[in-house]
N, C-alpha and C positions, 0 to 999 in steps of 0.2 A: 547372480550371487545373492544370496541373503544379506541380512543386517550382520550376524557376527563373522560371515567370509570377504565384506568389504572392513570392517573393521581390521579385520586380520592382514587386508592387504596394503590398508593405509598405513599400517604401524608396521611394518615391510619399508614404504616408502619412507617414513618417518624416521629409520631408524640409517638411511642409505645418506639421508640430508642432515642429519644428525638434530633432529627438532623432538624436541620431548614432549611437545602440546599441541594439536591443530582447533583453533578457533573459527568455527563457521555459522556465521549469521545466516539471518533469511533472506537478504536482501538482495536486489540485484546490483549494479554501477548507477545506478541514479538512486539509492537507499530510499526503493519505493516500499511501502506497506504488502498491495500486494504484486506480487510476477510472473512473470510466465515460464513455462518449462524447462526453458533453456538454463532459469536461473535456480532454480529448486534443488540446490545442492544439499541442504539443512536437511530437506525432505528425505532425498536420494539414500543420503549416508545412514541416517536416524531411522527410520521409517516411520517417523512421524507425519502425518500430511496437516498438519494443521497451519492457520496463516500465520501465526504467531512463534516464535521459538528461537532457542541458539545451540547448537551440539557445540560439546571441550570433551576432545579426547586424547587422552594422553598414554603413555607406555603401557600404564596397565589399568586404567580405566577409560568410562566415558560416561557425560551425564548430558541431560537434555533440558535446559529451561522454559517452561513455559509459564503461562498465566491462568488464573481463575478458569476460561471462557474454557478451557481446553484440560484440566484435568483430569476430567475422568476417560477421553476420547485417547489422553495420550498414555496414560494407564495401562487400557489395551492395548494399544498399539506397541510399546513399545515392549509387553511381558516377554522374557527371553530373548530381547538382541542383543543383550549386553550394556545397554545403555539403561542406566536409573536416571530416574524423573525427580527433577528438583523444584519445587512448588514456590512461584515467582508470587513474593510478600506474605507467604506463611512463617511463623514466628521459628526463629534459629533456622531458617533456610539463607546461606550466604547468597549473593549475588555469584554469578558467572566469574566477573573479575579477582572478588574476594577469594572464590574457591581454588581460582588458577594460582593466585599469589601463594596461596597455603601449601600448595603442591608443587610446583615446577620448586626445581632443584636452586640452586646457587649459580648464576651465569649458565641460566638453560637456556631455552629456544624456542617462542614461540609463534606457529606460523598462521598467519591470517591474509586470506586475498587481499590486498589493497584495495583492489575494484570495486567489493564490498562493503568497506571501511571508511565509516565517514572520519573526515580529521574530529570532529568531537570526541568520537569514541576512539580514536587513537590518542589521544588526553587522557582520557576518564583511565584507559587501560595502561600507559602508560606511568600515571600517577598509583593505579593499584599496586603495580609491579614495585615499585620503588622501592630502594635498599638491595634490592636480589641480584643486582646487575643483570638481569634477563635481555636477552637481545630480541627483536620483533621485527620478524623477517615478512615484508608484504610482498616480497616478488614471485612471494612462490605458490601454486593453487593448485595443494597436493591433493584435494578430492576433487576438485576440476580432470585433473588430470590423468585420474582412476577409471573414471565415469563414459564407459570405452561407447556407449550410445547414448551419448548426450543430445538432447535437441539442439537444435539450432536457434540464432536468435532470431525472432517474430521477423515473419517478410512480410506482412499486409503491407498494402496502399495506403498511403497518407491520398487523403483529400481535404480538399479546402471547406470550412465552417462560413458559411454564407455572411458578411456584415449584418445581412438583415436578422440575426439570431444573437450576433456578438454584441451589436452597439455600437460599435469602434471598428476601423480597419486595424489593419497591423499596424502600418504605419505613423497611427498616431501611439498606439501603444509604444510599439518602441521612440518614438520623441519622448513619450511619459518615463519612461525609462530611461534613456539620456539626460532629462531634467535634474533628473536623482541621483544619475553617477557626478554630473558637476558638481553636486553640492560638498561631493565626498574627494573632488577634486581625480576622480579615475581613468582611465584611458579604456577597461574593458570592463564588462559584468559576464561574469562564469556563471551560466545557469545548467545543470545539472536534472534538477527537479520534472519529471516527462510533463505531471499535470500545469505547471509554469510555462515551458518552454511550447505545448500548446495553446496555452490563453493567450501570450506574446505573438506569434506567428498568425494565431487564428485558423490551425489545422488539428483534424482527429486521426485515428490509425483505429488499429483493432489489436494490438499486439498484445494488452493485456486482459485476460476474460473479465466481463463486465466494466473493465474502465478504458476509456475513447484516449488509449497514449498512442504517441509514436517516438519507438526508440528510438533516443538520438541526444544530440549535444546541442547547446548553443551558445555562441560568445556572441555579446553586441559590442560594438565599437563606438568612437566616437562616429565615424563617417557610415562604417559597412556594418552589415551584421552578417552573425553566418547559421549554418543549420550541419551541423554534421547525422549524418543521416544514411544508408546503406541507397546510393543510387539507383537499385532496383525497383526500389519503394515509393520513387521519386516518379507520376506521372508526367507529361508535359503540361500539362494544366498548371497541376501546383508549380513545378519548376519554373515557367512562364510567368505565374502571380509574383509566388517570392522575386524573383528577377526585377521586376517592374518596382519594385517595393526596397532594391538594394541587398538582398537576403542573397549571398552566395551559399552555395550547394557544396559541402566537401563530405569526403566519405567517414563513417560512423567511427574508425579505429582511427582516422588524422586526426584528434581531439589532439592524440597527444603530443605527436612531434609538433602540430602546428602550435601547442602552447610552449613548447621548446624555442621554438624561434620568436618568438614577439619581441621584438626591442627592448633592452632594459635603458634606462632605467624604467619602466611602466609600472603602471598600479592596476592592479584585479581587485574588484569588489567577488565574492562569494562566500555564500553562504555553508558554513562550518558542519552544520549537522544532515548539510546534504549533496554536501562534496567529497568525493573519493579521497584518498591519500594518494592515492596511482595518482591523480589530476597534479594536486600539489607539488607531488614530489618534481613531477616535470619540473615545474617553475623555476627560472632560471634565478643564480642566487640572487642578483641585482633586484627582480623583480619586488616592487611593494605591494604586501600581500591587504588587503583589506576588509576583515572578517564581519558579517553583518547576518541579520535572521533572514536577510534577501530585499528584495526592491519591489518583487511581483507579488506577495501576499498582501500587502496591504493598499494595492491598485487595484487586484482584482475584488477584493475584499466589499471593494465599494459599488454596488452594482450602478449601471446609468439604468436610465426611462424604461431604453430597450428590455434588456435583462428581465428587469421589473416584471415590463407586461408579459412575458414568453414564461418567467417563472410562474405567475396566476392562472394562465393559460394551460399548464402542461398539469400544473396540481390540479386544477379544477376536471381536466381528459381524465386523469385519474381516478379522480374519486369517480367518476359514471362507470368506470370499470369494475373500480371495488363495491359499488352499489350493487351492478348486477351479480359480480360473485356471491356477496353475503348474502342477498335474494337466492340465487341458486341454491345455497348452501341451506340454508334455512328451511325453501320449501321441498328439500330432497333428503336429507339427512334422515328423516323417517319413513321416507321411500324406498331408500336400492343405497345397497356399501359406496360408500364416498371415502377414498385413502385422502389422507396428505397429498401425496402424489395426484390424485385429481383436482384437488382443493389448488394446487401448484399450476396444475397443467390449463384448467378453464382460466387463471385469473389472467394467466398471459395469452391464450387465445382471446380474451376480450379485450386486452390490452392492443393485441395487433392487427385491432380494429381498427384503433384510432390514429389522426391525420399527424405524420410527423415520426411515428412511433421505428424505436433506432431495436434495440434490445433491452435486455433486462439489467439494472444497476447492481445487481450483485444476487448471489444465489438465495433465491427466498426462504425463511424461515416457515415452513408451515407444518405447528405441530401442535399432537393433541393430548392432552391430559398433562400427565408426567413429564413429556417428552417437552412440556411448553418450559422447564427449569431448566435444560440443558442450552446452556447456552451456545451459542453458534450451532443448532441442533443440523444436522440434515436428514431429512427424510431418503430412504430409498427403498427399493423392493422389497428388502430382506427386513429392516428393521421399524418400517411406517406400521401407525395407527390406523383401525378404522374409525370413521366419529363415528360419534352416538350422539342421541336426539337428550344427553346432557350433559354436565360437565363446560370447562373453557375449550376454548380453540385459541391460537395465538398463530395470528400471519404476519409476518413482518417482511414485507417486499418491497418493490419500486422500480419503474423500469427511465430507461434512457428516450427521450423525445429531441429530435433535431433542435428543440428553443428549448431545453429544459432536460433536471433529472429531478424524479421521485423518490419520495424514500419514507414509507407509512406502517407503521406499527397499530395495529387495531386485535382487541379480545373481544372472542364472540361468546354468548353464554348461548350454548345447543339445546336448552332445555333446563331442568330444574339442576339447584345447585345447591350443596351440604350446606349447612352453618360455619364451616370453617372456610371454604373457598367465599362467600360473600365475605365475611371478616375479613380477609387478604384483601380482596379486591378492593375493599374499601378502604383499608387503611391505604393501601397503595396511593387510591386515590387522592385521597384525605394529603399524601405526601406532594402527589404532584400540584396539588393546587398550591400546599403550603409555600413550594418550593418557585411556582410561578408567581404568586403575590409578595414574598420576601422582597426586602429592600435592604439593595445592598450599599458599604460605603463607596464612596467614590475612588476611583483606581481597584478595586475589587478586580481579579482574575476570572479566568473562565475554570483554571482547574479549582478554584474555589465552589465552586457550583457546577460541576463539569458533570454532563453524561457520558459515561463512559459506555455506550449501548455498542451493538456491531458497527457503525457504518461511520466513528467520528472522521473517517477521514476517505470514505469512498471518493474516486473517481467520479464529478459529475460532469456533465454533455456541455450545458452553456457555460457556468462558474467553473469548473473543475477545481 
């Protein structure tokens, strides 16, 4: 099916359940950034591919939200499926929420995956709707359930992350995590989050491209802890580690019954903006619900010794690789066509060179002239640069190391450059220094001075 024959068949569905809106995020059940194929429903229905976005389709329309990075990419993409592009913080463009409120009728119906749905945004949406008496139906996953070849969810191997990489066993981790649910007086901590519930554990997966997850769930206890997890994925190695460690093994879909049973009166600590509504709703009514930004970011946050040394170690592997590229680059660029795509392809064969080296942290940026403004650019057969011996280049890549993740942004000047591209460059520069020697006040934020570049929240190898 195309974009406007799945359109046509969802609002089919829509019209059988009696729902005048489907809202579908990008998200997977653990409201990760990015997912794997299984979860790429935003993508499927929209034909949008980009990481970022939300499709609202209703009886007789449908729009796609995205952001700055992805404009012009989803522009194209989306010419003739039926779906218009609504430009996330251009001036009189409503938010997703605001446009549903203005549209759905008086006591209509709007239906969103719960799985997908973190309780925040069942708030935030919740409070838009207000006045309309709209009902917001999460049981139902009516493009889930169109989507006649759908992947499956990720079956890699979980294996175990060496102490010698982490710093910490599991074990004391989760004590550091039982320290913090007694202050808050809790019996369990719901973790949700994949790159959390691997720092905790001290295991990687491969289930998501470029970031080291393993699908799955965690609850700690006061005494056990558990791992919901798909037991296929599970070798006897790790089964044997967690085992030793108190970590019982249950399967990926028990999250839910087993949060059904737990004793009330109990208290759950978890975190709102990245826990399900599916999760919650479980919770039995007795249960005392205890809402926090979480217990693991601000332990992992802190790196120890270990950390330390494997992060200096893994940047400095690094840069010997980007050495040789930009050498490469340099003294070939006036020799023989050099694409993107080979500027791509030598920087990770010199990468998996070196000792440790896992894969790449996320799809590199390598692009040349023009092509260096578009943001989240990707290069491919059809639409790559050749360089030329002048003009910028712009790589922005980093790869995964057993003790460490990379992530290095560098501009090459190929040769001579206009009066207007050094003007850029410099004032750039001129920005970045300003912006590194500012002094800010005390309690000052990060989105205060926030890079908002590709990678603020990639999947990394030791910290994730």
């Amino acid at each position: 099916m195309n974009t406007n024959e799945k359109i046509f068949k969802l609002r089919e569905l829509m019209a059988k359940e009696g729902i005048d809106a489907c809202f579908v995020p990008t998200c997977d059940a653990h409201l990760s950034e990015y997912v794997g194929e299984h979860w790429k429903k935003r993508a499927w229905i929209s034909g949008f591919s980009g990481s970022a976005g939300t499709a609202v389709i209703t009886k007789d329309d449908a729009g796609l939200w995205t952001d700055g990075r992805y404009f012009i990419q989803a522009s194209k993409e989306l010419e003739g499926s039926g779906f218009r592009l609504f430009k996330m913080g251009e001036p009189s463009v409503p938010a997703s929420e605001e446009w549903l409120a203005s549209v759905l009728p008086q006591n209509g119906c709007l239906a969103v995956d719960g799985s997908t749905f973190a309780v925040s945004a069942m708030k935030a949406m919740t409070e838009a709707l207000d006045g309309k008496s709209i009902t917001i139906r999460t049981d139902l996953d009516p493009v889930g359930n169109l989507w006649e070849d759908r992947p499956g969810i990720p079956a890699d191997k979980v294996f175990l992350h060496d102490d010698s990489f982490a710093g910490k066993s599991r074990i004391e981790k989760i004590e550091q995590v039982r320290e913090e649910m007694k202050k808050q007086s809790a019996d369990y901590y719901l973790l949700s989050a994949l790159e959390e519930i691997c720092w905790l554990y001290n295991i990687r997966g491969n289930d998501i491209p470029f970031n080291p997850y393993v699908t799955s769930f965690a609850l700690v206890g006061t005494t056990t802890a558990y791992l919901f997890v798909d037991s296929d994925k599970v070798p006897e190695e790790v089964r044997s580690a967690l085992s030793s460690n108190h970590v019982q093994i249950k399967g990926y879909a028990e999250i839910y019954d087993f949060i059904k049973r737990l004793l009330s009166p109990a208290a759950i600590i978890f975190d709102p903006e990245r826990t399900n509504v599916r999760l919650t709703d479980a919770f039995a009514p007795a249960i005392r619900k205890i809402e926090t930004e979480g217990l693991i970011a601000p332990l992992k946050a802190k790196k120890n010794d270990v950390e330390i040394k494997n992060i200096r170690d893994c940047y400095i592997k690094d840069s010997i690789a980007l050495v040789k590229l930009f050498k490469w680059i340099k003294e070939n660029v006036s020799r023989q066509d050099i694409t993107e795509l080979d500027v791509d392809n030598k920087g990770t064969a010199f990468r998996k060179e070196l000792p440790l080296f896992k894969d790449l942290s996320f799809g590199s940026i390598a692009a040349y002239g023009d092509h260096a403004a578009m943001m989240h650019y990707t290069a491919t057969p059809q639409n790559q640069y050749t360089l030329k011996p002048r003009g910028f280049f712009l790589l922005d890549s980093g790869c995964h190391f057993l003790n460490g993740t990379t992530d290095i942004t560098r501009t090459l000047a190929l040769g001579p450059l206009t009066d207007e591209e050094k003007k850029d460059f410099t004032l750039t520069l001129k920005s970045v220094i300003a912006l590194s020697t500012a002094r800010f006040m005390y309690g000052a934020t990060g989105s205060q001075a926030r890079h908002s570049g590709k990678n603020a929240h990639v999947g990394t190898w030791n910290g994730l």
